[in-house]
Structure formats: structure tokens, C-alpha cells
C-alpha positions, 0 to 999 in steps of 0.5 A, a space after each residue: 500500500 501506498 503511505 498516506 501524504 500526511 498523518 491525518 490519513 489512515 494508514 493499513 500495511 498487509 503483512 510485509 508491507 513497508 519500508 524495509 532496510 537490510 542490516 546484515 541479516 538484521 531486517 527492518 521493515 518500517 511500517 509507519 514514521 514522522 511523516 505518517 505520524 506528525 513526528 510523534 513516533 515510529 513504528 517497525 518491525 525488526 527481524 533477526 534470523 537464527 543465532 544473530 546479533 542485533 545492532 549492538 549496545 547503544 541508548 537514545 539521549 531523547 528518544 524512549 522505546 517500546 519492544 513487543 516480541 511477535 515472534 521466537 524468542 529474543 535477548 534484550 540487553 537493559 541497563 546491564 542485564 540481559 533478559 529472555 523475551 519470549 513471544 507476547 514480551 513487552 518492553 518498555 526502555 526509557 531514554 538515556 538506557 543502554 540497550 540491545 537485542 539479539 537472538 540466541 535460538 535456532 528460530 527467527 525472532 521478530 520485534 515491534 519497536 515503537 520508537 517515541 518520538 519519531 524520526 528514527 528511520 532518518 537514521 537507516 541509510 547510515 545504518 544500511 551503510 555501516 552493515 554494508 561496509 561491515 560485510 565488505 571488510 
């Protein structure tokens, strides 16, 4: 589906639908941003295949998270703990916490993220960039 021109508009993706960003074998789909959302939020899907890391420990200065775990399990790294989250986990990480995610099992593991306020996917070609530079050395 085509997105909406501006977030008045009602936006419905069919599964697999969005914006998606490979990251390695990390894979974004976007399903709705800042310009979908007046800048409020964004919303994406983040799916990692079988016994791979995520994007690596960081935290957002402004930015809080909310993690839903759609499917297999995943590693979340909180703080300095790292937790096990199964299928139906919610997260919520608040800005200025180190944070990651990855997965541990022989299964794919999938998280919606709710990333407040948006404009987070501003940030993905850089990203794309740097895995892609990372699988060239």
C-alpha cells in the first residue's frame, strides 16, 4: 500500500508491507514514521534470523522505546542485564538506557519497536551503510 501524504490519513500495511532496510541479516521493515505520524513516533518491525546479533549496545539521549516480541524468542540487553523475551514480551526502555537485542535460538525472532518520538528511520541509510561496509571488510 501506498503511505498516506500526511498523518491525518489512515494508514493499513498487509503483512510485509513497508519500508524495509537490510542490516546484515538484521531486517527492518518500517511500517509507519514522522511523516505518517506528525513526528510523534515510529513504528517497525525488526527481524533477526537464527543465532544473530542485533545492532549492538547503544541508548537514545531523547528518544524512549517500546519492544513487543511477535515472534521466537529474543535477548534484550537493559541497563546491564540481559533478559529472555519470549513471544507476547513487552518492553518498555526509557531514554538515556543502554540497550540491545539479539537472538540466541535456532528460530527467527521478530520485534515491534515503537520508537517515541519519531524520526528514527532518518537514521537507516547510515545504518544500511555501516552493515554494508561491515560485510565488505
Amino acid at each position: 500500500m501506498k503511505h498516506p501524504k500526511d498523518h491525518k490519513d489512515s494508514l493499513v500495511l498487509k503483512p510485509g508491507e513497508g519500508r524495509v532496510y537490510k542490516c546484515g541479516i538484521m531486517t527492518a521493515v518500517f511500517k509507519a514514521d514522522e511523516n505518517e505520524t506528525d513526528e510523534k513516533y515510529s513504528v517497525s518491525e525488526w527481524w533477526l534470523e537464527p543465532n544473530s546479533d542485533g545492532p549492538g549496545a547503544h541508548l537514545h539521549e531523547y528518544n524512549d522505546e517500546v519492544f513487543y516480541v511477535l515472534e521466537g524468542t529474543a535477548s534484550l540487553l537493559i541497563g546491564e542485564q540481559w533478559i529472555r523475551a519470549d513471544k507476547g514480551t513487552f518492553i518498555r526502555i526509557p531514554a538515556k538506557t543502554m540497550h540491545d537485542f539479539k537472538n540466541q535460538t535456532d528460530e527467527r525472532t521478530g520485534l515491534l519497536n515503537f520508537f517515541k518520538p519519531g524520526g528514527f528511520e532518518r537514521k537507516m541509510p547510515s545504518i544500511v551503510k555501516w552493515f554494508d561496509d561491515q560485510k565488505a571488510n
